[in-house]
C-alpha positions in Angstrom: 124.8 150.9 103.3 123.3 148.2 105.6 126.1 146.7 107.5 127.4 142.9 106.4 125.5 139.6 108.3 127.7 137.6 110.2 127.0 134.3 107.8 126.0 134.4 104.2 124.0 131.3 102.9 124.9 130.5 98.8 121.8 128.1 97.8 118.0 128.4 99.1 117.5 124.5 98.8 116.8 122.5 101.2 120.6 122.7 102.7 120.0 125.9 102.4 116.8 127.5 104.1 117.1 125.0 107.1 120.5 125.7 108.2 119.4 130.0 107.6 116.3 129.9 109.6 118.2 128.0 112.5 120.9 129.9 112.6 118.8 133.1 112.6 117.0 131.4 115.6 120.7 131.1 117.0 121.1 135.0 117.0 123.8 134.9 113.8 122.4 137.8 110.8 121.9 135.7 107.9 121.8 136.9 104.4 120.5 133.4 101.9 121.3 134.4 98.4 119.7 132.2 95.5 120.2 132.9 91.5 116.3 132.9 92.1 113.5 132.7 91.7 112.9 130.8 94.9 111.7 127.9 95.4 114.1 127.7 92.0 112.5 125.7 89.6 115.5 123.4 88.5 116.4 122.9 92.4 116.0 118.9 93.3 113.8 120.4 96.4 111.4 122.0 93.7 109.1 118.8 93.3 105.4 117.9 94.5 107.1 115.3 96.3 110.0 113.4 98.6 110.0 110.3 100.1 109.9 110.1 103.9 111.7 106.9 105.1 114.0 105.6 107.5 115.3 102.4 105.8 118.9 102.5 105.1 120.0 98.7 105.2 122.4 97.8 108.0 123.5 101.8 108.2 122.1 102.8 111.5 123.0 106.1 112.2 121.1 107.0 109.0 118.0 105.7 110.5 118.8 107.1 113.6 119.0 110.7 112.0 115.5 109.8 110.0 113.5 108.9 113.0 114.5 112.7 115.1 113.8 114.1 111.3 110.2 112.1 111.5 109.5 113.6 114.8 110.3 116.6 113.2 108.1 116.6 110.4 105.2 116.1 113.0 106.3 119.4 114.6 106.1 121.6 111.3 102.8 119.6 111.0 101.6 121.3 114.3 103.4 124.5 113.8 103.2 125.4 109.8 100.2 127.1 108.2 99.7 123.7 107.6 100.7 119.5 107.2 103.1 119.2 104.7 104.0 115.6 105.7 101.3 112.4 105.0 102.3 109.6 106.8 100.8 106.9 104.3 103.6 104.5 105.8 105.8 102.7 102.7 106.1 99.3 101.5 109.6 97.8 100.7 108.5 95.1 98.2 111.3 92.6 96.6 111.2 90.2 93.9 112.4 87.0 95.8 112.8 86.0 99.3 114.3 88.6 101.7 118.0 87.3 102.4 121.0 88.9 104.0 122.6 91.3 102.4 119.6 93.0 100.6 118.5 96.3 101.2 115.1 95.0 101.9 115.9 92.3 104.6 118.7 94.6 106.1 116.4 97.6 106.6 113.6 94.9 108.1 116.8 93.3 110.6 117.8 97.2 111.3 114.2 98.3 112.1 113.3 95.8 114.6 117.1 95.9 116.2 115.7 99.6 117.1 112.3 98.8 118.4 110.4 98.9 115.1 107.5 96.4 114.2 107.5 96.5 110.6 104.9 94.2 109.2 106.0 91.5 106.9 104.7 91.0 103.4 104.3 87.8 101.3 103.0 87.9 98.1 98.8 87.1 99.0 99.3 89.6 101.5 100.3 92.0 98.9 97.7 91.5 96.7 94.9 92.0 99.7 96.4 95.5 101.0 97.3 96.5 97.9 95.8 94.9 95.0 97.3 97.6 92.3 100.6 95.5 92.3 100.2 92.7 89.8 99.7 89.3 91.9 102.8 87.1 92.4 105.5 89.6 91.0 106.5 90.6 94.5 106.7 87.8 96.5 108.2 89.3 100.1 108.9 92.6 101.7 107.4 94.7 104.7 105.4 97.6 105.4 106.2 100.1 107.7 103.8 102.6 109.0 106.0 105.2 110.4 107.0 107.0 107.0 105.2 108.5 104.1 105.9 111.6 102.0 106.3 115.2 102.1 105.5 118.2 99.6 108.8 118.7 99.5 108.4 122.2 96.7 105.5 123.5 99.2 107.2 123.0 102.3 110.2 125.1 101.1 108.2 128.3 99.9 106.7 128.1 103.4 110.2 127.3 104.9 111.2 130.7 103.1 108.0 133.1 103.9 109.2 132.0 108.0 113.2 132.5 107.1 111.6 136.1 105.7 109.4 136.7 108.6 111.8 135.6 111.1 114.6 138.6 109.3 116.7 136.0 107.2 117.3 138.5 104.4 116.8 137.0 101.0 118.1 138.1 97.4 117.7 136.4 94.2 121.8 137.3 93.0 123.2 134.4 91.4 127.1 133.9 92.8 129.9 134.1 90.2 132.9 133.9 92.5 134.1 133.3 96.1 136.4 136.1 97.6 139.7 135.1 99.7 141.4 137.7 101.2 144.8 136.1 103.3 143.6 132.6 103.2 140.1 133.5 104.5 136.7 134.3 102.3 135.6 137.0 103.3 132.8 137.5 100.6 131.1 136.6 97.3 131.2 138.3 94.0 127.8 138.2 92.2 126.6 137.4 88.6 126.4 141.1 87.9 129.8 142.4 89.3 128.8 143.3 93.1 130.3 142.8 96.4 129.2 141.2 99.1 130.8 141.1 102.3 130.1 138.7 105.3 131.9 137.2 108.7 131.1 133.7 107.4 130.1 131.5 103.5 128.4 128.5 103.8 128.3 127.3 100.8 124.9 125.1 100.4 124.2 125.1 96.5 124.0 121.4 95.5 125.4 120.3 92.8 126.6 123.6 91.3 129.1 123.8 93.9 131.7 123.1 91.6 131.1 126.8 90.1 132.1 128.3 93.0 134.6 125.6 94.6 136.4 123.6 91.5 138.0 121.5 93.9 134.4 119.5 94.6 133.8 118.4 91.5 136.4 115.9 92.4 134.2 114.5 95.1 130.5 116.0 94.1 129.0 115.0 90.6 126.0 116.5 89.8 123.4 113.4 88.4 120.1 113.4 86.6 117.1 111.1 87.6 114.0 110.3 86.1 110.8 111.5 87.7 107.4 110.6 86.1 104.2 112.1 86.9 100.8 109.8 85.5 97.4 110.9 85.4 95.8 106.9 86.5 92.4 106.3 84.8 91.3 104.6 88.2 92.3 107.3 90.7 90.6 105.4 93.8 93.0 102.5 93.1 96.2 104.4 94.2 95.2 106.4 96.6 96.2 105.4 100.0 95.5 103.3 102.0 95.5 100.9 99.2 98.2 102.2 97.4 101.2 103.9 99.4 104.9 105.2 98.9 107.0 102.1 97.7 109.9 101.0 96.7 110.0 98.3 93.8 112.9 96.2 94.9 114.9 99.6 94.4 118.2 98.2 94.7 117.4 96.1 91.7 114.7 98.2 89.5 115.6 101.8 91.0 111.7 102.8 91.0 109.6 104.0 93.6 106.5 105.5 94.0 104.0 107.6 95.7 100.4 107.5 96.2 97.8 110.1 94.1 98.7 112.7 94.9 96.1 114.7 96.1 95.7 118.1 94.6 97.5 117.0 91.4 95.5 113.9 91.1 98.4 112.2 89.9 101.2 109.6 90.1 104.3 109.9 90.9 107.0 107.4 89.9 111.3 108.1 89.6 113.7 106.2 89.7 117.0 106.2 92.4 119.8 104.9 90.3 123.4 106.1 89.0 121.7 108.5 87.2 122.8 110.4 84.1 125.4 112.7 84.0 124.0 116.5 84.2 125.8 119.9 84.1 123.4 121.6 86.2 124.0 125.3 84.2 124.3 123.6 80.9 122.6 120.4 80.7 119.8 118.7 78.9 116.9 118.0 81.1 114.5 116.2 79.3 114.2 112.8 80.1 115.6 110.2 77.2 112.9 108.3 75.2 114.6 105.1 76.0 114.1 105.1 80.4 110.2 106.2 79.5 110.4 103.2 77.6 111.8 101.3 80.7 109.3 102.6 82.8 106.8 101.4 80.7 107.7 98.2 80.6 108.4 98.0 84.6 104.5 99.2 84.8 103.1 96.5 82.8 105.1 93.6 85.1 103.9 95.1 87.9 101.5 97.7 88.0 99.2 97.2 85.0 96.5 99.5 85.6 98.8 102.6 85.5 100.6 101.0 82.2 99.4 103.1 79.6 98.7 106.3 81.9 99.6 109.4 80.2 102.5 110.9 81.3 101.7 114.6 82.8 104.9 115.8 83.6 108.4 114.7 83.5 112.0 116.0 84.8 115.3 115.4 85.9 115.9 115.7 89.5 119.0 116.9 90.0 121.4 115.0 93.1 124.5 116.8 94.3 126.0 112.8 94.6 129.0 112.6 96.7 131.5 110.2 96.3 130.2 107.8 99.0 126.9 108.8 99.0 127.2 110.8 102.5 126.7 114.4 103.3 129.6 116.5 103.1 129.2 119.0 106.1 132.7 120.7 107.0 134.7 123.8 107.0 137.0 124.4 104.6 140.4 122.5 105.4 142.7 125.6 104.1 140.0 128.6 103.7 139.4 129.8 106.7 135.4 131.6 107.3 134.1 128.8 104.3 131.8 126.1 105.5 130.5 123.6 102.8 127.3 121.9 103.5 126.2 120.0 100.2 126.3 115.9 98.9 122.0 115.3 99.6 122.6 111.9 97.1 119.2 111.5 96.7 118.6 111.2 100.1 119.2 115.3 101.8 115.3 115.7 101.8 113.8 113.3 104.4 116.5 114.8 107.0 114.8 118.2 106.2 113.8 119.0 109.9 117.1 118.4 111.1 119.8 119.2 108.5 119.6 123.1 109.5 120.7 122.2 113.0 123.3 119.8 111.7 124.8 122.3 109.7 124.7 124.8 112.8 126.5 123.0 115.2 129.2 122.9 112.8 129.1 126.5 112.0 129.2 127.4 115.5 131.2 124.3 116.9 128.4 122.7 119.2 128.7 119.4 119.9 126.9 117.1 117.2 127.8 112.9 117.3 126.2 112.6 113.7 128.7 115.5 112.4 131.8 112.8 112.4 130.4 110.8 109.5 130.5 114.4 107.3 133.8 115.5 107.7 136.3 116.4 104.9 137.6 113.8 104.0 139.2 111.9 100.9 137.2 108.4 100.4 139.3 105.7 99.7 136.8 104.1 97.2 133.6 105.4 95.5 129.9 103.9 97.0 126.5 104.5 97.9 123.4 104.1 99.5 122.2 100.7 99.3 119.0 101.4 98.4 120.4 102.9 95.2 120.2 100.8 92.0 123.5 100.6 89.4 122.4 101.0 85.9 
């Protein structure tokens, strides 16, 4: 009987892998157990691709977090089997002027208060870098070449194979129920009836943490959100650099976009809003008739050539959405040996190269400034990100 690791990992997301293969690099034995297969397919992680950005309106320690996770993804550029991140830049277009207050003119204001140089957009200026985007229907915005995308569902079977070389054991057991022994877990019983022991839970398993901690569901909803994937008839016209990640005035429209992409040769577009409710065990996800409808008429105001573009693929990515749209990183207040590191919002990707260490230092008590704004903690009023779009 091999003997129990000092920290057992429920979830092989994002969350998930990052925070196991740094704390196997910290010495702890780490066991990650998934309901499998892994990458799983239904995880938000599984995808051809994220967005890479540091824009988050006025909130500065955001950005601050996305520009050490940028320097990051340049590392696993250098040190993976291969890139994973493409730094296309993005552009931030909006429908009217930029003016105080808006997610576009705050993120522009934020950017240069940190020693950015964003370059500003009118609307002929769109039209010459980027002449996909309909003349005239965005009239102001910015691009900003530090940013891009990542293969996000790529990036996390290789973040895996190194978690497996590196002695992170890995089991595809789906979790049925925490163990608490005296006011302290002290293991997990699986799908299938079994036992398993460990020092430590971090529980990093999205939105279906509410299956194994009720309490969250109070504080975690688990949302669906459009993702398209078009096959263009003129390939050339959206590759980069003349077509790059975007958001659409998101706050407004909720869409965004990537370049082709460039094995699948196609499109990407979704669409950052409230989202649809989702049971992630039980729930529908297919995509209703009605928001391909939307999208449809969003691409013929804007983006004409990809208007009648077949649709390839779609899918709901699942958000783990946290009642104020920040990361929920904490031990358990009353269960003693239970760490919960969960609440992505839409936006847990792009901090990929430095959520495992995040979640580390709190594990193991190092000091981490960032770690304040994660605590437990009982929000006095729901929010979000401002970049996310009410429907």
């Amino acid at each position: 009987m091999s003997a129990a690791p000092d920290i057992l990992i429920v979830g092989a997301g994002i969350f998930g892998i990052t925070s196991a293969l740094e704390l196997r690099r910290r010495g702890y034995s780490v066991t990650l157990l998934d309901q499998g297969p892994v990458p799983h397919p239904l995880a938000a992680s599984k995808d051809i691709s994220k967005v890479v950005r540091m824009e988050y309106g006025e909130d500065e320690l955001y950005m601050e977090m996305a520009e050490q996770a940028m320097n990051g993804f340049d590392e696993w550029n250098q040190t993976l089997s291969r890139p994973f991140y493409h730094e296309t830049g993005v552009a931030m277009l909006a429908m009217d002027d930029m003016q105080p207050g808006g997610f576009e003119y705050d993120s522009w204001q934020t950017l240069w208060k940190r020693g950015h140089q964003p370059e500003r957009l009118r609307s002929e200026e769109i039209a010459r870098r980027f002449p996909a985007w309909k003349t005239g229907r965005f009239t102001d915005g910015f691009f900003h070449r530090r940013g891009g995308w990542v293969e996000s569902g790529a990036l996390v079977g290789e973040l895996i194979e190194v978690c497996r070389r590196e002695g992170v054991m890995i089991k595809n057991d789906g979790a049925a129920s925490l163990i608490v022994e005296a006011g302290r877990a002290t293991g997990l019983r699986t799908a299938d009836g079994r036992i398993m022991h460990a020092s430590q839970i971090l529980l990093a398993c999205g939105a279906w943490i509410g299956t194994l901690l009720p309490e969250m569901d109070a504080v975690i909803r688990s949302t669906g959100h459009p993702v398209f994937h078009l096959r263009p008839t003129n390939p050339d016209l959206f590759s980069s650099p003349e077509f790059v990640t975007f958001t659409a005035d998101i706050a407004r429209t909720g869409w965004y976009g990537f370049p082709l992409h460039p094995s699948g040769k196609v499109v990407k577009i979704g669409r950052h809003s409230d989202g649809l409710p989702t049971d992630p065990i039980k729930g529908e996800r297919s995509i209703p008739a009605s928001i391909e409808t939307e999208l449809r008429t969003f691409l013929r105001s804007v983006l004409p050539e990809l208007a009648d573009a077949p649709v390839v693929y779609t899918r709901l990515c699942l958000y783990a959405d946290s009642i104020d749209g920040d990361y929920w990183i904490d031990h358990h207040p009353k269960i003693e040996g239970l760490t919960v590191a969960v609440g992505g919002s839409g936006h847990g990707f792009k901090m990929a190269p430095i959520l495992g260490a995040l979640i580390a230092d709190r594990i193991d008590g190092s000091n981490n400034p960032w770690l304040s704004r994660f605590v437990w903690r009982t929000p006095s009023a729901p929010k979000s990100e401002a970049a996310r779009c009410s429907d």
